[in-house]
C-alpha positions as CSV (number, residue, x, y, z in Angstrom):
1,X,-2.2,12.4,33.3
2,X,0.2,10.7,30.3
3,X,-3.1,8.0,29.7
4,X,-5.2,10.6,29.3
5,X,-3.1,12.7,27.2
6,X,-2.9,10.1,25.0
7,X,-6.5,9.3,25.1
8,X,-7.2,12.3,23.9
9,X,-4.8,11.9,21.2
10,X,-6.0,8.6,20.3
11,X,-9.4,10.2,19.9
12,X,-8.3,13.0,18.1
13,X,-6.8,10.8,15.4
14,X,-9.3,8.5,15.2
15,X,-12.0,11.1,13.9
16,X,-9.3,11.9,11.4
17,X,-8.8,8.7,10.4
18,X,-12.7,8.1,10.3
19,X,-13.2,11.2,8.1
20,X,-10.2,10.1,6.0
21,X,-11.9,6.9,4.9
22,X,-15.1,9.0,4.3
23,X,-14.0,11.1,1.7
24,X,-11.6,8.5,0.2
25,X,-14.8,5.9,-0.2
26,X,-18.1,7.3,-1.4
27,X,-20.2,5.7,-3.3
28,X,-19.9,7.0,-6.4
29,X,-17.2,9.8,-7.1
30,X,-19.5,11.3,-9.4
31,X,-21.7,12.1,-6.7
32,X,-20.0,13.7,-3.6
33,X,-20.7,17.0,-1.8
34,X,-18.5,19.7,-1.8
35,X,-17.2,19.7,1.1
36,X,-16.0,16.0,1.2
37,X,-14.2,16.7,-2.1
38,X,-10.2,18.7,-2.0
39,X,-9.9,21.9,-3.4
40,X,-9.1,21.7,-6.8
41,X,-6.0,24.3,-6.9
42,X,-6.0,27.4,-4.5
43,X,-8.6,27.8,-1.6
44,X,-9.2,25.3,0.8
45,X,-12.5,22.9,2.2
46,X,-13.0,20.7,5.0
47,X,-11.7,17.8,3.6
48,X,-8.1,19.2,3.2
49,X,-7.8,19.5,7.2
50,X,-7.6,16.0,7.7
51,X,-4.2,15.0,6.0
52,X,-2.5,17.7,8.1
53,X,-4.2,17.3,11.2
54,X,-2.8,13.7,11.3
55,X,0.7,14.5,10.3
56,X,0.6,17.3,13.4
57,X,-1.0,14.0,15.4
58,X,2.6,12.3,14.3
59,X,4.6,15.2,15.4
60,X,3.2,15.4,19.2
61,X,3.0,11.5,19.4
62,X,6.8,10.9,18.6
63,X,7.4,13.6,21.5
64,X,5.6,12.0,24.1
65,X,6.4,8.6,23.3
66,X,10.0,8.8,22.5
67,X,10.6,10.7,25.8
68,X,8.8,8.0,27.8
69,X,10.8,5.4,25.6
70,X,14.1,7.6,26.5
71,X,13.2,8.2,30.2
72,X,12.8,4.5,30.3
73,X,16.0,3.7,29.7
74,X,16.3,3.3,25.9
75,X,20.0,5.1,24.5
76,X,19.4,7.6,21.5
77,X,20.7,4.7,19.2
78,X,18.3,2.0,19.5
79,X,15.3,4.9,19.3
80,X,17.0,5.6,15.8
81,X,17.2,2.2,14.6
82,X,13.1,1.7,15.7
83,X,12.6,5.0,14.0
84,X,14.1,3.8,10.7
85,X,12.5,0.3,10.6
86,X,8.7,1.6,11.3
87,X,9.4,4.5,8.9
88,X,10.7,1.7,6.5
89,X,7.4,-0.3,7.1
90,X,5.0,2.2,6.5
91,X,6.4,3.4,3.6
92,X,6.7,-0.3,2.1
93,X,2.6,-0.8,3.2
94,X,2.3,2.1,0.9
95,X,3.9,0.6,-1.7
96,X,2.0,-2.5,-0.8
97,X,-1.4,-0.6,-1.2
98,X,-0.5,0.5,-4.4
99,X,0.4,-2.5,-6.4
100,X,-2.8,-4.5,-4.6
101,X,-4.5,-6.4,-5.5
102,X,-2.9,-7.3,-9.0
103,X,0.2,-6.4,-8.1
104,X,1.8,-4.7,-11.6
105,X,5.0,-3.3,-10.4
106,X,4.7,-1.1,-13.9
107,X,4.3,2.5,-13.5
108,X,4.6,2.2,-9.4
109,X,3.6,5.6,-7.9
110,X,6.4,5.9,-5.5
111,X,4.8,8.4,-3.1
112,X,1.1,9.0,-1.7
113,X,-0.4,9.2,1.4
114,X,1.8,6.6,3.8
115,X,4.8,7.5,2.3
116,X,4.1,10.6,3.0
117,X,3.4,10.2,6.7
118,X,6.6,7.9,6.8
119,X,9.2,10.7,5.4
120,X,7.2,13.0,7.8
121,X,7.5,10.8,10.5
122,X,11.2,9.6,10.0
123,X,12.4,13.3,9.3
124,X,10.4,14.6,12.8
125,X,12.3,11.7,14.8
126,X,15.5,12.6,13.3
127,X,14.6,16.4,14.4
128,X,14.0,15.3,18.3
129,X,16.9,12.4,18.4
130,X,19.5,14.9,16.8
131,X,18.4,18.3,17.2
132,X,17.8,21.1,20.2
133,X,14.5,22.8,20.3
134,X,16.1,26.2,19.0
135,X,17.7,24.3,16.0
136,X,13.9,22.5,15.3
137,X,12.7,26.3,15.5
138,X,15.2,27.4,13.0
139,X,14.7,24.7,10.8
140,X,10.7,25.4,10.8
141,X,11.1,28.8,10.2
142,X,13.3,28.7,7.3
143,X,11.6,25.8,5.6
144,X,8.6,28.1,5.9
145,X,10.0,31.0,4.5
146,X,12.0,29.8,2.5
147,X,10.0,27.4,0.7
148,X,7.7,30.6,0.1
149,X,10.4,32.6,-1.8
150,X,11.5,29.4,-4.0
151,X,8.1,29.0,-4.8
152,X,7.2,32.4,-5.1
153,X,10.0,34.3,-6.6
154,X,12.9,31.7,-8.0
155,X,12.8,31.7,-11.9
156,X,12.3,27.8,-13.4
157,X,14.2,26.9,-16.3
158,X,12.4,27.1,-19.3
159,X,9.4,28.4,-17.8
160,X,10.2,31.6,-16.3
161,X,8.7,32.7,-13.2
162,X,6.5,31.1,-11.2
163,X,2.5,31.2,-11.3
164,X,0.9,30.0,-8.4
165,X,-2.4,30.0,-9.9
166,X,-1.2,27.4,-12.3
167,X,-0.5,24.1,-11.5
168,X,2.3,23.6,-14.3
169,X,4.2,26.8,-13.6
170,X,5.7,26.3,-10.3
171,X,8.9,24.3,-8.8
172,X,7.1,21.3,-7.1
173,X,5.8,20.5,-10.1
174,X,9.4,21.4,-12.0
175,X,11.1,18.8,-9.8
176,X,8.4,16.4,-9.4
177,X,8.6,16.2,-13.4
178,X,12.0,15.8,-13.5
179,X,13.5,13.8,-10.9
180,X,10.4,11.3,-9.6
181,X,10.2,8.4,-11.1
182,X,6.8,6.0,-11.8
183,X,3.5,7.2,-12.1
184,X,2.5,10.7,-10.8
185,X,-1.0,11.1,-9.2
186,X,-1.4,14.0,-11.6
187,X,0.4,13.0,-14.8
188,X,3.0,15.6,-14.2
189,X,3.3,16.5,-11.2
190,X,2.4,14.7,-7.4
191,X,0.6,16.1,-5.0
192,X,3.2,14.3,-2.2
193,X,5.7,14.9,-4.1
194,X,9.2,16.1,-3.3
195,X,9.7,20.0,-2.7
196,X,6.0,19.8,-0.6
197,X,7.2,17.5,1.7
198,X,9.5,19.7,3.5
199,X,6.6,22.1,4.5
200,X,4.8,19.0,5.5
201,X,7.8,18.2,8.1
202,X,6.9,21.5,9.5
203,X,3.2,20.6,10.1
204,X,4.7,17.4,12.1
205,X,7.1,19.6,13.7
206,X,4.2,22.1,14.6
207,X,2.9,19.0,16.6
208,X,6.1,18.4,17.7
209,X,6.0,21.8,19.8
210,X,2.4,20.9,20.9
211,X,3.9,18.0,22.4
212,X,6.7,19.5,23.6
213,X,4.0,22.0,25.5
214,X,1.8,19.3,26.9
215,X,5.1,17.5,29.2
216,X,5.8,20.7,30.8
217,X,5.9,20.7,34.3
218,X,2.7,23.2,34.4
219,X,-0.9,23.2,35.6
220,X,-2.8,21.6,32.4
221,X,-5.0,24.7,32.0
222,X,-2.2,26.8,31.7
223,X,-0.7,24.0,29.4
224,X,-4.1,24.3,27.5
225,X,-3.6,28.1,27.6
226,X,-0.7,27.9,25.8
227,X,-2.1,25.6,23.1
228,X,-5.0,28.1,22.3
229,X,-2.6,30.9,22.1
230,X,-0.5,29.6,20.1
231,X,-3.2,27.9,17.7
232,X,-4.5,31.5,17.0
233,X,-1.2,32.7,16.6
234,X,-0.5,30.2,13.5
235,X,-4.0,31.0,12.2
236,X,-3.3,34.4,12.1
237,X,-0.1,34.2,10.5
238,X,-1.3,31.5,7.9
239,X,-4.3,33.3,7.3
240,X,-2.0,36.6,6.6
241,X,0.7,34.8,4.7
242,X,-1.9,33.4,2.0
243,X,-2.3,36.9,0.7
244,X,1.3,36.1,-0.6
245,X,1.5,32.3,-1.1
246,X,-2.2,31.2,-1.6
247,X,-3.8,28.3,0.5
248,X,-3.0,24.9,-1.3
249,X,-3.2,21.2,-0.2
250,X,-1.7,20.1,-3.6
251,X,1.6,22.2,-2.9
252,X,1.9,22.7,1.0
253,X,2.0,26.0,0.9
254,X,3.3,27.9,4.0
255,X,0.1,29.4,4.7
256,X,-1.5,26.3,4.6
257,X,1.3,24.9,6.9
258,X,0.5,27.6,9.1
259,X,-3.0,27.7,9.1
260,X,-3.6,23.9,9.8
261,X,-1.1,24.0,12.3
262,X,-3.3,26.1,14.1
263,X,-6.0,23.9,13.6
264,X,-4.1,21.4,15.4
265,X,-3.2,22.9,17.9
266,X,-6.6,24.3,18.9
267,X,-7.9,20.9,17.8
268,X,-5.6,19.1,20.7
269,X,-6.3,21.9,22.9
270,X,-9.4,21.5,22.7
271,X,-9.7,17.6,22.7
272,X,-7.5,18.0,26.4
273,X,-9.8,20.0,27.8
274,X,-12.6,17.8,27.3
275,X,-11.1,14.6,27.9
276,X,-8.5,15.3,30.5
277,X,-9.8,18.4,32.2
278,X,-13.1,18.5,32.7
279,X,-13.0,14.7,32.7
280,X,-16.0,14.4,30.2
281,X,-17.5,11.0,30.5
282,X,-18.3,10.5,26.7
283,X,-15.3,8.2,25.7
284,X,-15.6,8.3,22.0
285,X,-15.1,4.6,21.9
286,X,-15.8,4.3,18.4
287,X,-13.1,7.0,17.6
288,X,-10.8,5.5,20.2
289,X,-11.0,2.1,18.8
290,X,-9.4,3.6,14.9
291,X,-7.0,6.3,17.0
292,X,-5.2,3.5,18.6
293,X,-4.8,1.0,15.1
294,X,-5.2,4.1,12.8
295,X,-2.8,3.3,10.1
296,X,-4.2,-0.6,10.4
297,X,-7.8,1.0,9.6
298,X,-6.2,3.0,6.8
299,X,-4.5,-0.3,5.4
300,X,-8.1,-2.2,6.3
301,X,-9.7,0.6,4.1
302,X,-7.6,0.2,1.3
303,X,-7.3,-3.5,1.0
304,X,-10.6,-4.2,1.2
305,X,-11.6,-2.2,-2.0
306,X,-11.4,-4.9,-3.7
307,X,-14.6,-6.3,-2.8
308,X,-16.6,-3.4,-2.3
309,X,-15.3,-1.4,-4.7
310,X,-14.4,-3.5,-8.0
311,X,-16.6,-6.4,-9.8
312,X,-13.7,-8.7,-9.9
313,X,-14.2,-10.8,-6.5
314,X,-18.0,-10.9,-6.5
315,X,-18.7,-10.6,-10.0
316,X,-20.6,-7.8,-9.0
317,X,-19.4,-4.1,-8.3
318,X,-21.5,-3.4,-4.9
319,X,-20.8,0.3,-4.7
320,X,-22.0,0.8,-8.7
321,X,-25.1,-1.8,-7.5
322,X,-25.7,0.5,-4.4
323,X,-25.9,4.1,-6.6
324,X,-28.2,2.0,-8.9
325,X,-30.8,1.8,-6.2
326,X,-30.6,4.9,-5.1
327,X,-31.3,5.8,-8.1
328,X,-34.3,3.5,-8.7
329,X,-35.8,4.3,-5.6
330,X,-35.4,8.6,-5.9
331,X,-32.7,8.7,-3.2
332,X,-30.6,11.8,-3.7
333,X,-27.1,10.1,-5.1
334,X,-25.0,12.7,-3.0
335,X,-26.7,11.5,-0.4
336,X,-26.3,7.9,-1.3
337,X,-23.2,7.6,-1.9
338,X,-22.4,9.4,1.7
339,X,-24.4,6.7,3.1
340,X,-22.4,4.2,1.2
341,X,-18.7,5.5,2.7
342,X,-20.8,5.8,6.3
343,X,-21.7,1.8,6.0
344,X,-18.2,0.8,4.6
345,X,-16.6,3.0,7.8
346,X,-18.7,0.4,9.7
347,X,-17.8,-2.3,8.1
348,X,-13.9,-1.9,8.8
349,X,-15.0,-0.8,12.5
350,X,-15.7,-4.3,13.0
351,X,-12.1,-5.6,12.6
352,X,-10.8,-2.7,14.4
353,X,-13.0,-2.8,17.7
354,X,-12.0,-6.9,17.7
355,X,-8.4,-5.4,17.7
356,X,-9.2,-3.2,20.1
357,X,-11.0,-5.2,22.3
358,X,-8.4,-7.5,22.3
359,X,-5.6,-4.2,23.1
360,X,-3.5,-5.4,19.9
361,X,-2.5,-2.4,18.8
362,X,-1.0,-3.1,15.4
363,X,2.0,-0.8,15.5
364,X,3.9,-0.4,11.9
């Protein structure tokens, strides 16, 4: 039952890695649908599920495999000192991604995506090395809540109090300002920036408790039960809350933590039942192969922008070249340049089924 938990993991974050690469490679970002783009302040599309769904896919993952890892024999010590080193690794890939391929340490943004999901993951592991469950519950709710009030209520120096319908009058943006150093994605402010990370620990320890709900000692449909309560139970409440704190990818709000927490957790729920109890014999092979080296595809996806992305390896840029002949030929250039991220998501697949074909699993 553990393999096919985690096969059903594996899947699950393989489609989010696959979608990831999607909407961060079109074609031309001039010409993307709507819903493969973020929302651009409040509200909320498609594409803003995926970074939370993987961070909740972080959260269940270091429960069941830190367990096993413990169960096995490993002390609470040598977990912690794996935890630091891969958290340490992912974040320096990051780092890595940013400065490729020419590699000017000037104006370094020092978070993003991997960083991200490396504070997230080193914070969670902390959480379930260190911490009961009650204490993880209480440290949830009150990040929740009270990141809500801070960034709802708490006057900001020189500004007054806060707007959440602007992107400059609010404390994530106060503190990103002030204390971050290097480039910020947004000039000013960071959409991974400091403050919004704390929520995002929440959506990892969201997953966390989806984890800790799968290793009961329970019939999996009553497991699965549980999952799909619970879901809607975070939707509602997320869905309620952004009456108060608006949905919004860009600050983490708590409704959004909510709300995609929810999505998670139906999103596992339903991925188990399909996988693992009704034993469904479509495999998802493709999605497998990036669930099991999904940071590796990420890495893969970014790396190798250089050559299909920028004119200075070929001489040519083959994404501008591509939208030309759509053009030319009267291809729709949304549609194009869809078609363009779909071909480059092959591309990388190649590496990643030889990895996976092989079982290396690239773990960072």
């Amino acid at each position: 039952m553990q393999n096919k938990r985690l096969l059903s993991l594996d899947i699950l974050r393989g489609l989010t890695i696959i979608l990831m690469i999607i909407v961060n490679d079109p074609g031309s970002w001039s010409n993307v649908y709507a819903p493969l783009l973020h929302a651009e302040w409040n509200g909320i599309t498609p594409t803003d599920y995926i970074f939370p769904c993987f961070l909740f896919i972080v959260g269940v993952s270091i429960v069941l495999s830190m367990k096993k890892q413990h169960e096995g024999g490993k002390s609470r010590n040598e977990l912690m000192k794996k935890v630091l080193w891969r958290a340490l690794k992912i974040y320096v890939v990051g780092i890595f991604l940013w400065v490729w391929p020419n590699f000017n340490f000037e104006g370094i943004r020092w978070v993003g995506v991997l960083p991200r999901i490396a504070f997230v993951y080193l914070a969670c592991a902390l959480l379930f090395l260190y911490a009961s469950r009650k204490t993880q519950w209480y440290f949830g709710i009150s990040v929740i809540l009270g990141y809500w009030l801070v960034m709802a209520y708490i006057p900001i120096p020189g500004i007054g109090f806060p707007d959440l319908n602007v992107p400059e009058k609010n404390w994530a943006h106060f503190i990103d300002h002030l204390i971050l150093p290097g480039r910020l994605w947004q000039e000013t402010w960071d959409p991974e920036g400091i403050l919004s990370t704390l929520p995002a620990i929440v959506s990892g320890l969201i997953g966390m408790w989806a984890g800790y709900v799968l290793l009961q000692k329970d019939e999996l449909k009553n497991r699965l039960n549980q999952l799909f309560f619970y879901g809607f139970i975070l939707l509602f409440l997320g869905d309620f809350m952004q009456w108060f704190f608006p949905f919004n990818k860009n600050l983490w709000s708590s409704s959004f933590t909510l709300f995609m927490g929810g999505v998670g957790m139906l999103s596992l729920a339903s991925f188990t039942f399909f996988f693992d109890l009704k034993q469904n014999h479509y495999k998802f092979k493709f999605a497998h192969a990036f669930g099991v080296n999904s940071i590796t595809a990420y890495s893969f996806s970014s790396l190798l922008t250089v050559v299909f992305y920028s004119s200075n390896w070929l001489g040519i840029s083959l994404n501008d070249e591509f939208m030309s002949f759509c053009n030319q030929v009267g291809l729709s250039l949304k549609l194009g340049s869809l078609i363009y991220a779909l071909l480059y998501l092959i591309i990388l697949w190649i590496p990643i089924q030889i990895l996976f074909k092989k079982k290396i699993y690239i773990k960072l």
